[in-house]
C-alpha positions in Angstrom: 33.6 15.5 -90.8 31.5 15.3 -88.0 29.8 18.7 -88.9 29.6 18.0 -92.4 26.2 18.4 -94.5 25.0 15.8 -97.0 27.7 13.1 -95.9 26.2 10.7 -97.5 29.0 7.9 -98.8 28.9 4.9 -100.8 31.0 1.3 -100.7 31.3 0.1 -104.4 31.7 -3.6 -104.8 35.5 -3.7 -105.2 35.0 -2.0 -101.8 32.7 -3.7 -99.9 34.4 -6.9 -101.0 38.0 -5.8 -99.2 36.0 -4.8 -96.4 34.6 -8.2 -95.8 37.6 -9.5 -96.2 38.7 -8.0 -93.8 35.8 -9.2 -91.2 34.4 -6.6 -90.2 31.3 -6.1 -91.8 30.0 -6.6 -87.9 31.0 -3.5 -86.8 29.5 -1.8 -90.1 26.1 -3.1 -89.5 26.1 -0.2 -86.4 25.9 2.5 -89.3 22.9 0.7 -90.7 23.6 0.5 -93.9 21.6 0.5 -97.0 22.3 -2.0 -99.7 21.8 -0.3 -103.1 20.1 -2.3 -105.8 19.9 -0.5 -108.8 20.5 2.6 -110.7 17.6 5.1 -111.9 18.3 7.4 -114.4 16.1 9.7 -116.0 15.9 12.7 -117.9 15.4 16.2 -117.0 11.6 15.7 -117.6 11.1 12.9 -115.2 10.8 10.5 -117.5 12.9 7.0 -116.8 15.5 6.7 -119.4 17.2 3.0 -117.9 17.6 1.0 -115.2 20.6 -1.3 -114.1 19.5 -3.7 -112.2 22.7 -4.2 -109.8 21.9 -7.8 -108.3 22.3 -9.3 -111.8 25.8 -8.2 -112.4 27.6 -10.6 -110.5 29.7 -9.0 -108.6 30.1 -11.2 -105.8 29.5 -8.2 -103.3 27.4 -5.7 -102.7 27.1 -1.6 -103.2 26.7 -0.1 -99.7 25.4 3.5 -98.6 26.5 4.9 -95.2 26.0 8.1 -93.3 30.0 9.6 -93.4 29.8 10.4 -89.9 28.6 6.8 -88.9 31.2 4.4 -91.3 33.8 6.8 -90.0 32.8 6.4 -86.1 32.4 1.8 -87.3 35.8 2.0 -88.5 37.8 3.6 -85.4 35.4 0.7 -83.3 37.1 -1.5 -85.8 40.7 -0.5 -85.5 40.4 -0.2 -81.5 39.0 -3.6 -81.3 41.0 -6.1 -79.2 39.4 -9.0 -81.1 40.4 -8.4 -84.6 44.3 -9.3 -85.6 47.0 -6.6 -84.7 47.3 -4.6 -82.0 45.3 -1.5 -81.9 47.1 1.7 -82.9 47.5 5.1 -81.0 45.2 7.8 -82.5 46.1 11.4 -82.2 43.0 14.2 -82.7 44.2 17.4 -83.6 47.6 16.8 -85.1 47.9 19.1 -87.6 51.3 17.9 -89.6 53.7 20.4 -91.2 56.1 18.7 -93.0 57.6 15.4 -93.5 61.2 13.9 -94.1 60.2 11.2 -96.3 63.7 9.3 -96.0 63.7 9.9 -92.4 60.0 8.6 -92.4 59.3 11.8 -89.6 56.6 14.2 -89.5 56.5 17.9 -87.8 53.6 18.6 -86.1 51.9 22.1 -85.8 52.8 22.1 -81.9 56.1 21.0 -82.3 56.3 17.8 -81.8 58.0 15.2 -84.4 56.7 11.4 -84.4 59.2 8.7 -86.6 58.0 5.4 -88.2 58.8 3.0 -90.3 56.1 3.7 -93.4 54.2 7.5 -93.2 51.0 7.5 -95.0 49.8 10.5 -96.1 46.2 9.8 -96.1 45.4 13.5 -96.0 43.0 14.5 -98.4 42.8 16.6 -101.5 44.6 19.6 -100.1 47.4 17.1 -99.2 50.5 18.7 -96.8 52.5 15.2 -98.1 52.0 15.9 -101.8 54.6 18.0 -101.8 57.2 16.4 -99.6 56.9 13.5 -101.8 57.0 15.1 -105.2 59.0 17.7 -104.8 56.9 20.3 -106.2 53.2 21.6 -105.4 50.5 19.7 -107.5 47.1 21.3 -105.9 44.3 20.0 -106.8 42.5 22.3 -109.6 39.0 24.0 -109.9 36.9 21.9 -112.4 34.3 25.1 -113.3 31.5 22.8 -111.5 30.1 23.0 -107.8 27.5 21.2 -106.5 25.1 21.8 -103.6 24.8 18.8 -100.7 22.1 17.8 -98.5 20.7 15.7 -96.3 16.6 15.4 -95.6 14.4 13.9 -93.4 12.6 10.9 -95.6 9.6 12.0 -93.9 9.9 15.4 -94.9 9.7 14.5 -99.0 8.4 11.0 -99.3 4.3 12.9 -100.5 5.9 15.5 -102.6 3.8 15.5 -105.8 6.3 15.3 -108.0 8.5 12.5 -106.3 5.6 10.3 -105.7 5.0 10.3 -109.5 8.6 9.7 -110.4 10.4 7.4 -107.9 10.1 6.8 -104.5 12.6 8.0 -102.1 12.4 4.5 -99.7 13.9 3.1 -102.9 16.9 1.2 -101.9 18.4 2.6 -105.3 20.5 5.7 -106.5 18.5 7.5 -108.2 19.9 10.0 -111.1 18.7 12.9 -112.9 20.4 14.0 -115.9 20.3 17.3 -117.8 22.6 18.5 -120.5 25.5 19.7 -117.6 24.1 19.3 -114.8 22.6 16.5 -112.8 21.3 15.2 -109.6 22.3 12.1 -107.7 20.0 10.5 -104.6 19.7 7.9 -102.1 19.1 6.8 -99.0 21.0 6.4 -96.2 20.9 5.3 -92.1 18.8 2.8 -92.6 16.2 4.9 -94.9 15.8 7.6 -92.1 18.0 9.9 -94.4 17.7 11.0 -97.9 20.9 12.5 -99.4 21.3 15.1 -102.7 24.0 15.7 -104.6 22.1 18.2 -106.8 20.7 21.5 -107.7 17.0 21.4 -107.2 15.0 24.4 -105.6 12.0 22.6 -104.6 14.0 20.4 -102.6 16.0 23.0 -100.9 13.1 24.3 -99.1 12.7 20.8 -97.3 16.6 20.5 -96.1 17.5 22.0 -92.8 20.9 23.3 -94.2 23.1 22.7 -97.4 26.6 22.5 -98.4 27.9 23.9 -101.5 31.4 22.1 -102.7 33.5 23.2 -105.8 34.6 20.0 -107.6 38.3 20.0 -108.4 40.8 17.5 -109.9 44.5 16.8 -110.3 46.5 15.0 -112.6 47.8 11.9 -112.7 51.0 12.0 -110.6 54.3 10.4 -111.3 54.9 8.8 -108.0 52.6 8.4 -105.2 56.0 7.4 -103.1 59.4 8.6 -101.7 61.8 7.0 -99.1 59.8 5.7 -96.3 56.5 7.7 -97.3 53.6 6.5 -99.3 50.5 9.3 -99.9 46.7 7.6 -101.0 43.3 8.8 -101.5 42.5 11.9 -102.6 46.2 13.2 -101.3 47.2 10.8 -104.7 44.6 10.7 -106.9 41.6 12.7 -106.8 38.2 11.0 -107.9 35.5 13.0 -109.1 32.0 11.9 -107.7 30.4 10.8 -111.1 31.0 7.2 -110.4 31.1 7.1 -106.8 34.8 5.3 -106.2 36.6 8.1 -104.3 36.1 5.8 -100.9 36.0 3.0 -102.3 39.4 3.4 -104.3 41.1 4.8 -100.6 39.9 1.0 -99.3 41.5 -0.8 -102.3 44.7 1.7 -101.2 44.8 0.5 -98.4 44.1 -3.4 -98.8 46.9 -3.0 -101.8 49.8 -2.0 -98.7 48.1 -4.5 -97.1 48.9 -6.9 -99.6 52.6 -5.7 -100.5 53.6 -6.0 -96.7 52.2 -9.5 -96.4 52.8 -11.4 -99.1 54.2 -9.4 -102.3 57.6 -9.0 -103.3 57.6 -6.1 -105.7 54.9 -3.1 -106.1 51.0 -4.4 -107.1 50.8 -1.2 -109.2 48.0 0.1 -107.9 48.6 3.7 -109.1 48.3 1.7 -113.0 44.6 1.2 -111.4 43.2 3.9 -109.7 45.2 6.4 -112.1 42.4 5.0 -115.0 39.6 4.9 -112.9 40.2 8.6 -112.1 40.2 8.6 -115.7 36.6 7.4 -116.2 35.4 10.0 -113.6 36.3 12.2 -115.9 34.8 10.7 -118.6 31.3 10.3 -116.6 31.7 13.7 -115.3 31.0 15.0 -119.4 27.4 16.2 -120.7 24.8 13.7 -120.2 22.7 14.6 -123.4 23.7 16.2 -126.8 22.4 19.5 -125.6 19.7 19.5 -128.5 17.1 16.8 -126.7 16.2 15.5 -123.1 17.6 11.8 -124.5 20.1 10.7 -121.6 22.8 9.3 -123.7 25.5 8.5 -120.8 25.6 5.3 -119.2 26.7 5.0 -115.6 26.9 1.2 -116.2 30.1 1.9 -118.7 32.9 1.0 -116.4 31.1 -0.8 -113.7 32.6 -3.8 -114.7 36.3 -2.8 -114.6 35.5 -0.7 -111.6 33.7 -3.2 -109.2 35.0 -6.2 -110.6 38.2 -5.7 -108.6 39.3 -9.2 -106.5 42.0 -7.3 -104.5 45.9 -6.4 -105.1 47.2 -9.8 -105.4 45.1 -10.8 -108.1 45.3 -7.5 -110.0 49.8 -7.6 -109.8 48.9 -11.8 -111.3 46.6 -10.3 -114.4 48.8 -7.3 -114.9 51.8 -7.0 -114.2 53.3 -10.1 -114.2 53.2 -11.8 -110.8 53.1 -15.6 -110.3 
């Protein structure tokens, strides 16, 4: 993570919300943030195709970009912090795990040693070790056919390109989007409008990046159970979100404000895996062809499932409207 190009990451409403919830929105301000405002999309001739205007859809919260690196080193300063409730946990670098004896709630490590609790999270990513210890079976995650290249600029370095200055500018606090027929490009700022991230295939901006990052997208399907025995796995370990709507860290926060929830005050499961299981769902359904492949007319709507996604009040009030709970 902390080498990682074009780390760019973004805090959807149902996100942000959770997060300042949980009162610590002081210790994000370090990461300087940017607050997006709207969507840009256009077509793959630069001409603007719609705008969603993001402060008029009532959200109650806001959409928040952060450098990866710089949310993930606000967060440990979060869960260290003496001043916040609970006592701060032990956190071990370099602890490759092994296996797990989800009954036992244990985990091998790579050196040997074997740590017990009372709940194991498997919080480990899409090549997820617990997967298979709590399903029983390997369920990798699956090449989708698409890559995509990642960057990160210098603002400076792109902000009197020809072309950008008669399209958009890149001090925009907005995500900006560029659709083609299969492909598109995604951009914003980020730390504080110093930064200007790509998810994209563009050449003229590849000369201006000082390196890039090429990822392979890849999903999974839904899985039938996200939990055995004493182990629970979340994030991309149980549901893999592809990055056409932008909830992949935002759904790990509602994760973990939903076991939040269930150890505090709920008596049977909030169902979150109901949840992020269609929300995964719509990635996929964002992730199709942007235009009919005939003209440059964008016909996609990133605004489809904004609603349902960042409407989100938290896992109490999801179990009330769904599934039951008083």
């Amino acid at each position: 993570m902390l080498k990682e190009v074009g780390a760019l990451i973004s805090l959807q409403p149902n996100a942000s919300r959770i997060v300042s919830n949980w009162n610590i929105d002081s210790y994000l301000k370090k990461a300087r943030p940017i607050v997006d405002k709207a969507f840009q999309i256009f077509n793959s001739e630069g001409a603007l195709q719609n705008t969603i205007d993001l402060s008029k859809r009532g959200f109650s919260a806001e959409m928040v970009c952060y450098h990866r690196q710089d949310l993930r080193s606000c967060l440990v300063d979060a869960v260290k912090s003496k001043d916040l409730p609970g006592s701060p946990p032990i956190i071990r670098t370099s602890s490759v795990v092994i296996a797990c004896n989800c009954e036992d709630g244990t985990v091998t490590l790579a050196d040997g040693d074997v740590l017990k609790g009372d709940l194991v999270v498997g919080a480990d990513g899409i090549h997820s070790v617990l997967r298979k210890e709590v399903l029983g079976f390997f369920a990798d995650a699956k090449p989708t056919g698409v890559s995509a290249y990642r960057m990160l600029i210098d603002t400076k370095q792109i902000e009197n390109i020809p072309s950008l200055k008669d399209t958009f500018s890149p001090r925009d606090h907005a995500t900006t989007m560029i659709f083609g027929y299969d492909r598109r490009i995604i951009m914003g700022p980020g730390r504080g409008g110093d930064l200007y991230g790509v998810f994209a295939l563009l050449k003229d901006i590849f000369r201006q990046a000082p390196s890039l990052a090429l990822s392979q997208l890849r999903d999974i399907d839904s899985l039938p159970t996200w939990v055995k025995g004493r182990t629970i796995i979340i994030g991309d370990a149980s549901h893999v979100m592809l990055p056409a709507q932008g909830q992949g860290a935002s759904q790990s926060v509602e994760d973990a404000e939903a076991l939040q929830a269930f150890f505090a005050d709920i008596a049977v499961s909030p169902s979150a895996d109901q949840r992020a299981s269609l929300i995964q769902a719509y990635s996929r359904q964002q992730a199709k062809p942007a235009t009919d492949g005939i003209s440059d007319r964008v016909h996609l709507n990133p605004a489809e499932f904004l609603e349902y996604n960042c409407g989100y009040q938290g896992a109490l009030e999801w179990w009330k409207k769904n599934c039951g709970g008083g």
